[in-house]
C-alpha atoms as an extended CHARMM CRD file, in Angstrom:
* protein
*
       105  EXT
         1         1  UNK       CA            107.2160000000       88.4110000000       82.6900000000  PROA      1               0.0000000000
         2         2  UNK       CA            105.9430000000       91.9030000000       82.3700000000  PROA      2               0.0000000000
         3         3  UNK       CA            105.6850000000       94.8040000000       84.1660000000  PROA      3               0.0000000000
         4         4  UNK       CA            103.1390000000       97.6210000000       84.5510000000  PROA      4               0.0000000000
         5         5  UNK       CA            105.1980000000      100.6450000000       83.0690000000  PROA      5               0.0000000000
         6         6  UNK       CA            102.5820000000      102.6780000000       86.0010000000  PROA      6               0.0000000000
         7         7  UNK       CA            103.2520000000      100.9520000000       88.7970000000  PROA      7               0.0000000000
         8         8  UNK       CA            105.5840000000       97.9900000000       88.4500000000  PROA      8               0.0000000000
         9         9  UNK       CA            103.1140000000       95.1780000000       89.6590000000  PROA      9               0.0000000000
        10        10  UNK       CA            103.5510000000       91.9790000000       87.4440000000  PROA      10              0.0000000000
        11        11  UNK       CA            100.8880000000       91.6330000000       84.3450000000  PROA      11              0.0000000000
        12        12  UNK       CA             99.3710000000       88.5340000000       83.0520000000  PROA      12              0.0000000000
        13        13  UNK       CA            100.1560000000       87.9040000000       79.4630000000  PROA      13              0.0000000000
        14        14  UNK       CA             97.1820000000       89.8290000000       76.9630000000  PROA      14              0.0000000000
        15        15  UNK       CA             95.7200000000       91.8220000000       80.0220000000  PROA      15              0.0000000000
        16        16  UNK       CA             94.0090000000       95.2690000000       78.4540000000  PROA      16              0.0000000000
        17        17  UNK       CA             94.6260000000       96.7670000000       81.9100000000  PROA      17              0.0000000000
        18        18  UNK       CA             97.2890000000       96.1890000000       85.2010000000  PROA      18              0.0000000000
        19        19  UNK       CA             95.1290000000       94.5640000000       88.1530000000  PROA      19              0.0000000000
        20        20  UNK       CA             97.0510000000       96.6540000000       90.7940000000  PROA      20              0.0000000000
        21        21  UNK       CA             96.4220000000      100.4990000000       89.6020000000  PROA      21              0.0000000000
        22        22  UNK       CA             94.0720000000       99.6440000000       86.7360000000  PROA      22              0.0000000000
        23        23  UNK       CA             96.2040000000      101.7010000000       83.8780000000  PROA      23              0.0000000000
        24        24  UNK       CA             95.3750000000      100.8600000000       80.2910000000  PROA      24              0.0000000000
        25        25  UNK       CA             99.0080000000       99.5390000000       78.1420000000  PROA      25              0.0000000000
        26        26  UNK       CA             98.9450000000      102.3610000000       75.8020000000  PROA      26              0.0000000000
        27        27  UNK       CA            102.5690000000      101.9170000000       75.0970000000  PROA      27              0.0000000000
        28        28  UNK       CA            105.1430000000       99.2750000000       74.9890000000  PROA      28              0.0000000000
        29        29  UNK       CA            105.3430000000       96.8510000000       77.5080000000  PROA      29              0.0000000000
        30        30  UNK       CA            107.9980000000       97.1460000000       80.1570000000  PROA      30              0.0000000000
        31        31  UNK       CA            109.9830000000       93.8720000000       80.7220000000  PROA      31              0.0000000000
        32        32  UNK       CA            112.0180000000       93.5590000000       84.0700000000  PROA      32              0.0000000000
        33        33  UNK       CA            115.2800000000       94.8270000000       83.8010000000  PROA      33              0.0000000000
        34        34  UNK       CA            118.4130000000       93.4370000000       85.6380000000  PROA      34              0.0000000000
        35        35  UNK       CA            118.7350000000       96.9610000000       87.1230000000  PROA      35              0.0000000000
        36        36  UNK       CA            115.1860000000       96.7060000000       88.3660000000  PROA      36              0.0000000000
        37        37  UNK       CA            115.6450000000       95.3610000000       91.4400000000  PROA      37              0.0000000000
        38        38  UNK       CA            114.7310000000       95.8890000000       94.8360000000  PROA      38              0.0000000000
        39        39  UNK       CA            117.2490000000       96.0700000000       98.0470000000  PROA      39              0.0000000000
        40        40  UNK       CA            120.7750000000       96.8310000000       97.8100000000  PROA      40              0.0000000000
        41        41  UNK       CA            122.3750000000       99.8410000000       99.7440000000  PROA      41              0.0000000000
        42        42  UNK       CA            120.3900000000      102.2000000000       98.7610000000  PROA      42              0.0000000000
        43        43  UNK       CA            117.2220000000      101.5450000000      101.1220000000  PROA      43              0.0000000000
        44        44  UNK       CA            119.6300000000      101.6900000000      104.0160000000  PROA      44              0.0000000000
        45        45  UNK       CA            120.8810000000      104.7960000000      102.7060000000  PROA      45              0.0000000000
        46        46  UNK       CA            116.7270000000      106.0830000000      102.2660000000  PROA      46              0.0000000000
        47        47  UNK       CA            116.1110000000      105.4560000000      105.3480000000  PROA      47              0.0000000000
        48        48  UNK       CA            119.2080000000      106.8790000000      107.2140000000  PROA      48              0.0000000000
        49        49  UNK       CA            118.7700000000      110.1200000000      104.8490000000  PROA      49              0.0000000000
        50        50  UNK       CA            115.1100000000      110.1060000000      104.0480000000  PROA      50              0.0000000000
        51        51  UNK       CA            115.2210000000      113.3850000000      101.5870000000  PROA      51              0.0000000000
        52        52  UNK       CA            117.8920000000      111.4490000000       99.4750000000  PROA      52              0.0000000000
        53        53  UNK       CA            115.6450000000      108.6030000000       99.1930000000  PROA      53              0.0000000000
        54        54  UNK       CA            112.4170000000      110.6820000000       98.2650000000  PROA      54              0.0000000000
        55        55  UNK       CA            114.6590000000      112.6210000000       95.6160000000  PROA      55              0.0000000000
        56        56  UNK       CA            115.9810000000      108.4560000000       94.0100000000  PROA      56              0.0000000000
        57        57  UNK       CA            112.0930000000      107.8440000000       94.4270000000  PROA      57              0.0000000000
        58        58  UNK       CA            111.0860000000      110.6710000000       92.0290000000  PROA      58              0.0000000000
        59        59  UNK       CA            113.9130000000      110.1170000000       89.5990000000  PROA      59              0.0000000000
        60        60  UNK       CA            113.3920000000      106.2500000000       89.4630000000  PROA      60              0.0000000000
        61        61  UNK       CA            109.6960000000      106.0430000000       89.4210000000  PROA      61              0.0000000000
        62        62  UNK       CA            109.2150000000      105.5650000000       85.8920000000  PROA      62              0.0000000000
        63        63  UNK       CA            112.8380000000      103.6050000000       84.6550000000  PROA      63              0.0000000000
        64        64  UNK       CA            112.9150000000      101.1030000000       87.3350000000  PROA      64              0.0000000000
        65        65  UNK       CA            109.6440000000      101.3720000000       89.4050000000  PROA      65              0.0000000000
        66        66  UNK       CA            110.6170000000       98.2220000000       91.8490000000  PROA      66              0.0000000000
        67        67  UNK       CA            113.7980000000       99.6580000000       92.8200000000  PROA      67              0.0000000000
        68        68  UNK       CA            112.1500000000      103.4410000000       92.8980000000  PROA      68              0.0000000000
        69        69  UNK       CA            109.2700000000      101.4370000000       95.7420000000  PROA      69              0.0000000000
        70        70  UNK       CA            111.6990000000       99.9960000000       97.2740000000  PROA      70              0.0000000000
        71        71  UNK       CA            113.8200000000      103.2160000000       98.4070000000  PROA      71              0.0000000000
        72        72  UNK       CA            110.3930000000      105.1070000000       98.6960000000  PROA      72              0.0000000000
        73        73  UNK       CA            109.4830000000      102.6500000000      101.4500000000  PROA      73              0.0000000000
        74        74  UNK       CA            112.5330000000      102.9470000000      103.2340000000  PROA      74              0.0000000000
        75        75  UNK       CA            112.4010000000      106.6610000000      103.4850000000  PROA      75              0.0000000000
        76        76  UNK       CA            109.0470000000      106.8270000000      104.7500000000  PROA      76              0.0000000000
        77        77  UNK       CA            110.2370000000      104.8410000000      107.6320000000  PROA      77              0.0000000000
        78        78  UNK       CA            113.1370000000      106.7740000000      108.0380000000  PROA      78              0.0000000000
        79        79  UNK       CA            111.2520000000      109.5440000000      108.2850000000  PROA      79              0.0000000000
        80        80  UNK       CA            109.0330000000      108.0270000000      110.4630000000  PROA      80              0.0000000000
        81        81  UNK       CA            111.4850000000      106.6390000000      113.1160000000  PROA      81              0.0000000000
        82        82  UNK       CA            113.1080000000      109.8680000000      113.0850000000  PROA      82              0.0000000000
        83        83  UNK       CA            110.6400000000      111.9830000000      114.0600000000  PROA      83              0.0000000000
        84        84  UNK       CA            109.8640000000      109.2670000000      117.1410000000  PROA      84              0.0000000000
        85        85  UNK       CA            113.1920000000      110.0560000000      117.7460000000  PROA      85              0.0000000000
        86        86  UNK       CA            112.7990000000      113.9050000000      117.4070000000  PROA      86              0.0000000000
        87        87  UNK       CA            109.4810000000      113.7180000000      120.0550000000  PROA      87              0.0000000000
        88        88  UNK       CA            111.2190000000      111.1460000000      122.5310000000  PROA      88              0.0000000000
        89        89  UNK       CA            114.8050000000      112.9720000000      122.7490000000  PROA      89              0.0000000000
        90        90  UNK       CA            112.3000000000      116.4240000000      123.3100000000  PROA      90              0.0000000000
        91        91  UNK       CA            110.5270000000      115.1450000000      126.1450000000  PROA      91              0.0000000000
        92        92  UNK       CA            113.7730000000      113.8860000000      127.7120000000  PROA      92              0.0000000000
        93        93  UNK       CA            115.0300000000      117.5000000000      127.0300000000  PROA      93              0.0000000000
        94        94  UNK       CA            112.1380000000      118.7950000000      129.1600000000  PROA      94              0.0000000000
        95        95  UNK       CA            112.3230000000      115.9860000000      131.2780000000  PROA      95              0.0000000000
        96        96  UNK       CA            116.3230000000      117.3010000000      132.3920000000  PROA      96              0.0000000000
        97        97  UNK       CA            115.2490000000      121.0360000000      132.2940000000  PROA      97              0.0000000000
        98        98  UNK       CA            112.3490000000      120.0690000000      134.7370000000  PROA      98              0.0000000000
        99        99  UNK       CA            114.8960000000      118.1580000000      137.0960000000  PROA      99              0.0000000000
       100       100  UNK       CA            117.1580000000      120.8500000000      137.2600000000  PROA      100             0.0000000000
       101       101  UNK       CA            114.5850000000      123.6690000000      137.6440000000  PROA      101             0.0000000000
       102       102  UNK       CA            113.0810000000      121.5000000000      140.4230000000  PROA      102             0.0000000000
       103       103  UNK       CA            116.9150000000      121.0050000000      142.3050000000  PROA      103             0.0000000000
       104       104  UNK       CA            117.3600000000      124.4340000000      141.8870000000  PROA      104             0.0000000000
       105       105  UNK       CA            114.2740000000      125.7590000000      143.7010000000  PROA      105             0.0000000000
């Protein structure tokens, strides 16, 4: 089946144009590779180290554009969840500083 060399969403055989971002076929057709895949490792490793996953994102995003969505979305929600956990391990910070301040006085 093929791909959208744009975005990766599956075409319908003949279609001028892909129905997900709309991007004329100027060039060949891109035809899923066994490479192309989504999952594997390599989200877990996005999301655990979110700038390693943005930097696979930008060099995938054309070659293998499931795989390169795939480790995108995990490092958004790496980076996500880690800055909950940045806020909520701050306010427990100020929470123990307040405690103590408080016992001392």
């Amino acid at each position: 089946m093929p791909y959208c060399s744009h975005c990766g969403a599956q075409l319908p055989d003949g279609a001028p144009a892909c129905p997900q971002c709309a991007a004329t076929r100027p060039g060949p057709i891109v035809r899923e590779a066994a490479a192309d895949k989504p999952g594997g490792g390599l989200p877990v490793l996005a999301f655990l180290f979110p700038v390693v996953g943005f930097a696979l994102w930008y060099a995938w995003r054309q070659p293998t554009p499931l795989r390169a969505r795939s480790v995108r979305r995990a490092a958004v929600a790496g980076a996500i969840v880690g800055a909950i956990a940045y806020v909520v391990a701050f306010v427990v910070y100020l929470a123990v500083i307040a405690a103590a301040m408080k016992k001392l006085s």
